[in-house]
C-alpha positions in Angstrom: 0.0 0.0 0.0 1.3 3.2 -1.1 -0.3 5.3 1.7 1.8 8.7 3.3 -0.9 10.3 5.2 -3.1 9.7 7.3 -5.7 12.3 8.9 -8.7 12.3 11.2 -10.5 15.6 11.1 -13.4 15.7 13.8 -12.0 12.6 15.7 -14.0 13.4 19.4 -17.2 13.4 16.6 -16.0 9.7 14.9 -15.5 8.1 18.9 -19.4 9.7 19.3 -20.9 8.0 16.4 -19.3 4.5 17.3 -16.5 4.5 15.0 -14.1 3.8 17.2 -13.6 -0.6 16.3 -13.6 0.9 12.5 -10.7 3.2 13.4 -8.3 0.6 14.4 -8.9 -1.8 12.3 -8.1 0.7 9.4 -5.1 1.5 11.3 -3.9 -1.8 11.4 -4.2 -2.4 7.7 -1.9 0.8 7.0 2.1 0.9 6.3 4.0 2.4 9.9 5.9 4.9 7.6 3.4 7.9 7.1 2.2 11.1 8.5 -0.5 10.9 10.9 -2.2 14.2 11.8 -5.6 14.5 14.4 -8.0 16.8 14.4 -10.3 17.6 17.5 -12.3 20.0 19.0 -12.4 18.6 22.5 -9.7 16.2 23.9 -11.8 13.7 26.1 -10.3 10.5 27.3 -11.7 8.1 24.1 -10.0 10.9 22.2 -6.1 10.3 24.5 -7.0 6.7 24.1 -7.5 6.7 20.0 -4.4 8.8 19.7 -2.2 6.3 20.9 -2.9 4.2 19.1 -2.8 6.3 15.3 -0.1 8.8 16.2 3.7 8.1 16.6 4.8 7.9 20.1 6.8 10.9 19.6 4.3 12.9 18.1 3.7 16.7 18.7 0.4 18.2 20.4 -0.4 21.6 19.0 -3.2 23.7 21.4 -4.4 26.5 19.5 -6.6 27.4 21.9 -4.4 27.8 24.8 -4.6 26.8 28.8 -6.6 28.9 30.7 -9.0 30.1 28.0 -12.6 30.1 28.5 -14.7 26.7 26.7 -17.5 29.1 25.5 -17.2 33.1 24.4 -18.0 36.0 26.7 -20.3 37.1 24.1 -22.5 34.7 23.7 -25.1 34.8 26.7 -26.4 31.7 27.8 -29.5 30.8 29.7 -31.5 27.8 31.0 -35.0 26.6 31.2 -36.6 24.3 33.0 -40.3 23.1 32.4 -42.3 19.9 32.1 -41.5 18.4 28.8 -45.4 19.2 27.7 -44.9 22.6 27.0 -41.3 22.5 25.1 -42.4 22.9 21.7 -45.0 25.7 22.7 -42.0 27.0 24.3 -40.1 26.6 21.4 -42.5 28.6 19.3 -42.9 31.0 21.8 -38.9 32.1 22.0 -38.7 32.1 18.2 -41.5 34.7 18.7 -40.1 36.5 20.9 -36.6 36.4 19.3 -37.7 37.6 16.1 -39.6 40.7 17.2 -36.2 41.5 18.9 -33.8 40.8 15.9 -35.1 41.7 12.5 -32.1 39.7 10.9 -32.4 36.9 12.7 -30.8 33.5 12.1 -31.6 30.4 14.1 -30.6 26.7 15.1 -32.6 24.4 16.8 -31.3 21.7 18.2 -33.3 18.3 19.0 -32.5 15.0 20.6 -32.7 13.2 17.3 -33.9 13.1 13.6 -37.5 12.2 13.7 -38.0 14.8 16.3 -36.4 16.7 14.3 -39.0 16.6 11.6 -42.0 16.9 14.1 -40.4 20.3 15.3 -40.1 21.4 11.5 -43.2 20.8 10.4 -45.0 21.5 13.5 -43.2 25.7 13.0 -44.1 25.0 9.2 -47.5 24.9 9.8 -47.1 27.7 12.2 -45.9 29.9 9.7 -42.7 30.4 10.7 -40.1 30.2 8.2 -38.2 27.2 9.0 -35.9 24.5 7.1 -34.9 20.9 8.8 -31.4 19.3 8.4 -30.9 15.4 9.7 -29.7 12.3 9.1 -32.9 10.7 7.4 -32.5 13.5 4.9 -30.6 12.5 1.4 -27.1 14.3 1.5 -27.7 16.2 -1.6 -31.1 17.8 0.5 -28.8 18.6 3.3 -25.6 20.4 1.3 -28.8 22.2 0.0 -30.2 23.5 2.8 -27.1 24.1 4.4 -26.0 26.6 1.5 -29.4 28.5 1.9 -28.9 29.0 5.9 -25.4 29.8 5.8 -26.1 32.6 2.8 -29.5 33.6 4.2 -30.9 35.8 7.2 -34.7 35.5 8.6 -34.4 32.0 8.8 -34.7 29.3 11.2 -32.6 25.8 10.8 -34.3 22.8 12.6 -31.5 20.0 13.1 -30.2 17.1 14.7 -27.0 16.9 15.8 -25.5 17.0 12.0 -24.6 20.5 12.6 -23.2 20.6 15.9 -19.8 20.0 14.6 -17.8 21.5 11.6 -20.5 23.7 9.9 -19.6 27.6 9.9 -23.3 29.4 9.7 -21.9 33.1 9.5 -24.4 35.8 11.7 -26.2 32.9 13.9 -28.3 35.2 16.0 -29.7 32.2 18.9 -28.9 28.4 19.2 -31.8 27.0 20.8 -31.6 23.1 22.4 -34.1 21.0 23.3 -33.8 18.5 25.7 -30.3 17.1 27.5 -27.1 16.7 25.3 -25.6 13.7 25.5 -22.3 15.5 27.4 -21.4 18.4 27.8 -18.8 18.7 25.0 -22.0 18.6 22.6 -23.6 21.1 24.5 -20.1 23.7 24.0 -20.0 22.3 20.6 -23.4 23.2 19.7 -23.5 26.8 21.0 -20.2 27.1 19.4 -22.3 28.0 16.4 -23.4 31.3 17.3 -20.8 34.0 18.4 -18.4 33.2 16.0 -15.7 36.0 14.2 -16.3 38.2 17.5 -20.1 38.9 17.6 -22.6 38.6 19.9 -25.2 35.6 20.3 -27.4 33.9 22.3 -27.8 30.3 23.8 -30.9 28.9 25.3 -31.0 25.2 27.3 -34.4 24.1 27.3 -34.7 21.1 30.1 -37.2 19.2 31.7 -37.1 18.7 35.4 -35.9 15.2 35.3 -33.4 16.1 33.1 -31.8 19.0 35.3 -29.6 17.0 37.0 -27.2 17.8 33.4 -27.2 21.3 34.9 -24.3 20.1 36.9 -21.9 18.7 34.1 -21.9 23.0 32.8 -22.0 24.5 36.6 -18.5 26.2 35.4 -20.1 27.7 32.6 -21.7 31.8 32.9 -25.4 30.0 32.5 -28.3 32.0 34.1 -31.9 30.7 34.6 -34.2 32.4 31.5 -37.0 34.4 32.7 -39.7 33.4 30.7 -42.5 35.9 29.7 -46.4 34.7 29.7 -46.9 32.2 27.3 -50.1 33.2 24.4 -52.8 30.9 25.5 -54.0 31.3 21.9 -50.6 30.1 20.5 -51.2 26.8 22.2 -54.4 26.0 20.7 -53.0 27.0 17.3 -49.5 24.5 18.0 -52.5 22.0 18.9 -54.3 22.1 16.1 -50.8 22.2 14.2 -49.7 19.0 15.4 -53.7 17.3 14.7 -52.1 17.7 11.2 -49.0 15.5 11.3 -48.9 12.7 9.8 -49.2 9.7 12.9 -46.4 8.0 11.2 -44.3 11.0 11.9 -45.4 11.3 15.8 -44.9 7.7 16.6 -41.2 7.8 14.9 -40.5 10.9 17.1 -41.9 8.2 20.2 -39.6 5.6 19.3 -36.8 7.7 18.8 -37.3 9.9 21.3 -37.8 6.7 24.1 -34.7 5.4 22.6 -32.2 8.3 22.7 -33.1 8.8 26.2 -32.5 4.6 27.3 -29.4 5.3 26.0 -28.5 7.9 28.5 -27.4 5.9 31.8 -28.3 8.4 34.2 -31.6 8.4 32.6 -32.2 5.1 31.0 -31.5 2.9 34.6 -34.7 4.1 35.8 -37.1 2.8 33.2 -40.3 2.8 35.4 -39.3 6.9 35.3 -38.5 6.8 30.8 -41.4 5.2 30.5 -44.0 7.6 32.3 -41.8 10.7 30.8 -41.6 9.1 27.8 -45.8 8.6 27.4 -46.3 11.7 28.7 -43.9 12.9 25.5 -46.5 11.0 23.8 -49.5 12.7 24.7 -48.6 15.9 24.1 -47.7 15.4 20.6 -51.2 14.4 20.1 -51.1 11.0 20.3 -54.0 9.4 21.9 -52.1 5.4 23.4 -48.2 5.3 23.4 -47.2 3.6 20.0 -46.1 -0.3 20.6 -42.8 -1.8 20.3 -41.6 -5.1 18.4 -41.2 -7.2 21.6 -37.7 -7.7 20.4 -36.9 -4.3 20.6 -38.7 -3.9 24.1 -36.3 -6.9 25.5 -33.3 -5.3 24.1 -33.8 -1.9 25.8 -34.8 -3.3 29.1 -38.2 -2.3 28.4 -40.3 -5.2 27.7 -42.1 -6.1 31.7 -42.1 -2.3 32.7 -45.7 -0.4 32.9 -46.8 1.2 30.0 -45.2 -0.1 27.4 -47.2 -1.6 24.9 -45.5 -4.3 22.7 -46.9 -5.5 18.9 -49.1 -8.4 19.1 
């Protein structure tokens, strides 16, 4: 094999998306004589362990950030919310509102746990006439280069996403990053915020929580994170988001279920107590208009720990 180089741009992102056992045994297949150079953001412990094992023993660490300097910018203000998971995508539309009577060239990310979620928020805005695009990973990648041109070159415009742009996308003039529900650490929560403030001007960072989930609160209690004052939320507004979300398709709401009960098995702290998923989870359920919790293949229920525990309903 005739390979020289070898480089791993976004490395902390590869370890997150399981590509760790993929990593080494590419590594094993190449030649010992090259150049190996590592990219990364953040230099977690997965990160110190992977490097090891693709760099040279003698290799040379470059910070260009430097010891001592702050994880997110001074100029990006950033606030938390708490409030029972019921309201969050009232809540949601609610801050958008709020935002854009307060910036007239605004630009927004949304954050959510994971793709079909995603696409509930998006078209649950759409139909609330708010002027809204969706990036994730169930989109084709010619959609996504798409819509990522038209947000990066565009003002007025809200970008709905999953974690696709959290990492190496540079949205110029990002006015508020917006995330809903808990990040998976707290790397992806800097990471995600990172995409407003950039080149020196100001922005905004809102953490929307529920109260089970506040407990993550601690992983950023370094950070300059204030509690956000919330104004009264439009009582009208609600009954519009309700009748909204009677409009989505049900194939739609009981992805966003399944993916939604799944991410959040997957966190420990979270996931041990299932009796506690499971209620937060249906209660997730209802309020996206869906009258029984969708059912799971009983295979899927076993695997996730789910299968004896109250209110899960498994396929007959």
């Amino acid at each position: 094999m005739g390979l020289k180089m070898l480089i791993l741009d976004e490395a902390g992102h590869l370890l997150d998306l399981g590509f760790r056992k993929d990593i080494e045994k590419l590594v094993d297949c190449l030649p010992r004589q090259r150049q190996s150079l590592l990219f990364t953001a953040t230099i977690p412990k997965e990160v110190r362990r992977i490097s090891q094992l693709v760099l040279k023993r003698e290799h040379s660490f470059i910070d260009t950030v430097g010891l001592g300097c702050a994880e997110t910018l001074s100029q990006v203000k950033q606030s938390y919310l708490v409030s029972p998971h019921e309201l969050h995508f009232h809540i949601v539309h609610h801050l958008l509102k709020e935002h854009i009577s307060q910036s007239p060239d605004y630009k927004v990310i949304v954050f959510c746990t994971t793709a079909m979620v995603t696409s509930l928020m998006y078209l649950l805005l759409r139909d609330m006439k708010m002027n809204v695009r969706e990036i994730h990973t169930r989109k084709p990648h010619l959609s996504r280069t798409r819509v990522s041109e038209e947000f990066r070159e565009s003002k007025r415009l809200i970008l709905v996403t999953s974690d696709v742009s959290a990492r190496g996308m540079n949205y110029p003039d990002v006015t508020l990053v917006i995330q809903v529900g808990i990040p998976l650490s707290r790397d992806q929560y800097i990471n995600r915020l990172g995409r407003t403030g950039r080149e020196g001007k100001e922005g905004e960072g809102i953490l929307l929580l529920a109260p089970w989930e506040e407990y993550f609160l601690d992983e950023l209690k370094n950070l300059p994170l204030e509690k956000f004052t919330l104004s009264q939320l439009d009582p009208s507004a609600k009954h519009k988001m309700e009748d909204s979300m009677a409009k989505i398709d049900g194939n739609v709401k009981e992805g966003a279920y399944h993916a939604w009960l799944g991410y959040y098995n997957s966190i420990k702290e979270i996931g041990r107590d299932k009796t506690t998923l499971v209620e937060a989870a249906n209660r997730f359920s209802e309020s996206i208009g869906l009258q029984k919790p969708p059912a799971l293949f009983r295979k899927t229920a076993v695997k996730m720990g789910l299968r004896d525990i109250p209110g899960i309903r498994i396929h007959r």
